[in-house]
C-alpha positions as CSV (number, residue, x, y, z in Angstrom):
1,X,-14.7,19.6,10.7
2,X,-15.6,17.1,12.9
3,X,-14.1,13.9,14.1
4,X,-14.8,11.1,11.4
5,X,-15.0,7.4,12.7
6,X,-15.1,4.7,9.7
7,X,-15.6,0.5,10.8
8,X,-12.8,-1.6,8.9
9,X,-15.1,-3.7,8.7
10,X,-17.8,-2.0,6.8
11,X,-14.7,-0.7,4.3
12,X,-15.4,-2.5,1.2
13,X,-12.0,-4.1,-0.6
14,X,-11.3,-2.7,-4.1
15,X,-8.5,-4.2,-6.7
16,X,-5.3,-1.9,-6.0
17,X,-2.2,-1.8,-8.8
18,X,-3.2,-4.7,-11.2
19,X,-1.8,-8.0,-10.1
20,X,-3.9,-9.8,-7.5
21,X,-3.6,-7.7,-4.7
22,X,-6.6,-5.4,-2.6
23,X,-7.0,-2.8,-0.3
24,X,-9.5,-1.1,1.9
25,X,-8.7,2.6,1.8
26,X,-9.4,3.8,5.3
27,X,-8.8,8.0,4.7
28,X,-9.1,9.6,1.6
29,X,-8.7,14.1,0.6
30,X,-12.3,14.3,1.7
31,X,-11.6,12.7,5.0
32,X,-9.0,15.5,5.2
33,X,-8.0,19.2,5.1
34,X,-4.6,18.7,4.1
35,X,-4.0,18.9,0.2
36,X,-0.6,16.7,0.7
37,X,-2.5,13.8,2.1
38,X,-3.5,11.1,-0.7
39,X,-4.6,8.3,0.9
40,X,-4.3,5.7,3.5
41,X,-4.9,2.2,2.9
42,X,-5.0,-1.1,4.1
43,X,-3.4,-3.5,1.6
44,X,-3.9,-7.1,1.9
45,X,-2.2,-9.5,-1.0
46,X,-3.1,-13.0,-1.3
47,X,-0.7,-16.1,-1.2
48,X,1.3,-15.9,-4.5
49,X,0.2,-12.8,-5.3
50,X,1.6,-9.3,-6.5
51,X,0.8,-5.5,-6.7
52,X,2.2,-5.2,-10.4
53,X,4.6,-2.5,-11.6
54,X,3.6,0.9,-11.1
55,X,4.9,4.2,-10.2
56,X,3.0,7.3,-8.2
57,X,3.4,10.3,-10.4
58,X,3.9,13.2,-7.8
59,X,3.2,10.8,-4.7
60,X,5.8,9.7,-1.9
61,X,4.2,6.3,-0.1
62,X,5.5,4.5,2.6
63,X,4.5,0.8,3.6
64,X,4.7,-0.7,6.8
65,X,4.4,-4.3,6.6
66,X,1.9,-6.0,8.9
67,X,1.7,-9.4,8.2
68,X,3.7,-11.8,6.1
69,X,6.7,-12.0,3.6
70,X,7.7,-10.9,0.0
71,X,9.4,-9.1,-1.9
72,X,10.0,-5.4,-2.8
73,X,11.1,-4.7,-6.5
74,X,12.3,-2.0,-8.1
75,X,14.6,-1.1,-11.1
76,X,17.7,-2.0,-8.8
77,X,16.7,-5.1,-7.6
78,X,14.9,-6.7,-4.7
79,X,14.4,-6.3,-0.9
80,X,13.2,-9.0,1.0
81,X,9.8,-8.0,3.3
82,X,9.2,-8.9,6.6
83,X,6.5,-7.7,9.6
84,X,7.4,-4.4,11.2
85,X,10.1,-3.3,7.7
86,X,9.2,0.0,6.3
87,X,9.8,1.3,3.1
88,X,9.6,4.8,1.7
89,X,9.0,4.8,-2.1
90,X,9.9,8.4,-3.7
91,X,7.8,10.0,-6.2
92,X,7.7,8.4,-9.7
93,X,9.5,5.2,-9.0
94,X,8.4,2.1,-10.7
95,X,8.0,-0.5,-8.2
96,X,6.1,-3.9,-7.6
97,X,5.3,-5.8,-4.5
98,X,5.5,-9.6,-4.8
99,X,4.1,-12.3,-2.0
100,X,5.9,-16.0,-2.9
101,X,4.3,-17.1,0.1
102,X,1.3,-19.1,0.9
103,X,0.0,-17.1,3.2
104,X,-1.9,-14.0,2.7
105,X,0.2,-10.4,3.5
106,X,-1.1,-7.3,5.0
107,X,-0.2,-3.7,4.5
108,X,-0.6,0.0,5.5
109,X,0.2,2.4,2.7
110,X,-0.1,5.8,3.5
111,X,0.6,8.3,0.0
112,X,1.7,12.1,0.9
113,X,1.9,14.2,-2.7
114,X,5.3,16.1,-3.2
């Protein structure tokens, strides 16, 4: 395998989670040898948008916050957002990722199967 360089730029967004939220994904299995690696993406959600409920059957993910402020939901309640947090969501949790803001948030998801 040889080293594999991809252009953000050239990445073409794609609808991510229902809601209103998008994401580039920048590594994918056949970017990889590992068969825990899912996916890396880069997640951008506009102003008053949302990645809608949704759980990750058999998939750990963990977000680092880039750019802007929201929410994090799940069944327990809510955890405000913030550039530089990181979450970790464990396998098979519903969750959803709101952005009351009005400005647009940024992302990096990276998904590791259990």
């Amino acid at each position: 395998m040889k080293v594999i360089k991809r252009a953000a730029k050239s990445i073409e967004k794609e609808e991510a989670h229902g809601g209103s939220g998008q994401r580039k994904v920048y590594a994918a299995p056949e970017h990889l040898k590992s068969t825990a690696f899912q996916m890396m993406t880069h997640g951008f959600m506009p102003a008053g948008g949302m990645y809608d409920w949704h759980d990750h059957p058999g998939v750990e993910e963990i977000m680092v916050v880039m750019k802007g402020t929201g929410l994090v939901h799940d069944e327990d309640g809510e955890y405000p957002y913030e550039p530089g947090d990181v979450f970790v969501f464990p396998a098979n949790i519903q969750h959803k990722i709101s952005n009351p803001s009005d400005t647009e948030n940024e992302f990096i998801f990276v998904r590791v199967k259990v």
